[in-house]
N, C-alpha and C positions, 0 to 999 in steps of 0.2 A: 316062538323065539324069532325076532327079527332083526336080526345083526346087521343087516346091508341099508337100512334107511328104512324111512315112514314112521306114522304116528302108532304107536301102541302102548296101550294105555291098560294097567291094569287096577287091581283093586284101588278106589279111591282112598278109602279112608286109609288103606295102610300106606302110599305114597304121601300122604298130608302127613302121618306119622313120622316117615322117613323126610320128610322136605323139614320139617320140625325142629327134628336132632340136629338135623343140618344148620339151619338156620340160628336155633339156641346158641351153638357151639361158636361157631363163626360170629355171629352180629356180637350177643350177648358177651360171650367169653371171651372173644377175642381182638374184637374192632372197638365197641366199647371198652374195653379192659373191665371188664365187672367180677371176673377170677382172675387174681393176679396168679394163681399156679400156672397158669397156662405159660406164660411170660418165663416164668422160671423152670418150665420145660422146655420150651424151643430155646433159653441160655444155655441150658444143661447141655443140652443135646448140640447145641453148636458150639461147645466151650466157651461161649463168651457172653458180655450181655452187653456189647456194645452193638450188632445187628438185632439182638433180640425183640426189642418194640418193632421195627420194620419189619422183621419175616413172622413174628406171631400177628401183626393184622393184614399183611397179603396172604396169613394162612387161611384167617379168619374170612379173606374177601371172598377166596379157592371156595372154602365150605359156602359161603351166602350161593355161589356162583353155580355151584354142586345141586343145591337147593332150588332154586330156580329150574335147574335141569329136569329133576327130579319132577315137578307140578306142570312143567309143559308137557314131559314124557318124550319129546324126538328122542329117537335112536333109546328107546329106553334099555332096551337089554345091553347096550354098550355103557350107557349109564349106572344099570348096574354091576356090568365088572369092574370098572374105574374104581364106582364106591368099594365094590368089595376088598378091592386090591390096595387103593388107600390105607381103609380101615386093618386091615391085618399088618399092612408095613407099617403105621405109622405105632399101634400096639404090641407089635414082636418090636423094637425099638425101645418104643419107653418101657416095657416090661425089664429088659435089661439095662438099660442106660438110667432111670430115673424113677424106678418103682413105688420110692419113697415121697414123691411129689403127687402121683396118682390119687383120684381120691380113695380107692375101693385096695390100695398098690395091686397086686401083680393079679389078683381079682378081675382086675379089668379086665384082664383078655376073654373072660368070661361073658363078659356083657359084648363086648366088641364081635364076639365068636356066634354070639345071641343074635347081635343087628346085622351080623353078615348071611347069617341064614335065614333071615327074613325078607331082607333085599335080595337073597336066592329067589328065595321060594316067592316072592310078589314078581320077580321078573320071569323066572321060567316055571315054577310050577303051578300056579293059580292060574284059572281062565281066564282069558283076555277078555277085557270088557270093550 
């Protein structure tokens, strides 16, 4: 684990996985607008839907941005707390506030609880390549 700075890099193929989600999520979902649910999640959750196009594609820029972080690797173990910390708040959130927008509803947290232990376990428990 290397928390303080420098390059560390672990399994490839499961960070292209994880840069992936990222990238799908943000580009596709949300900068594009190509799932309009998304749109009417961050309404939800802000009560209005008059910021809602604005703050769902600076969400969507955050994940491209995430993504990025993700496939160079700096500071990766910080990269993945960030992710992990995201992913659980932004899922303990919509589970209660907008379940019925989800695709899987409150199921999600399931898959969310899935990607956060793999962005565990690619940052601190698999060997450093």
């Amino acid at each position: 684990m290397d928390l303080n700075g420098g390059m560390s890099f672990q399994h490839p193929l499961v960070r292209y996985a994880i840069a992936a989600v990222w990238l799908a999520n943000g580009l596709f979902c949300k900068v594009l607008e190509l799932v309009p649910r998304h749109e009417q999640i961050v309404a939800r959750v802000l009560g209005s839907d008059l910021y809602a196009p604005l703050f769902t594609k600076l969400i969507g820029v955050g994940e491209i941005g995430i993504a990025v972080w993700v496939l160079v690797g700096w500071r990766y173990a910080w990269c993945a707390v960030v992710q992990i910390a995201l992913i659980l708040s932004m899922n303990i959130i919509e589970f209660f506030l907008v379940p019925d927008l989800l695709l899987w509803g409150r199921a999600n947290m399931l898959f969310a609880l899935v990607l956060a232990a793999v962005i565990h376990m690619n940052a601190f428990q698999l060997p450093h390549r």
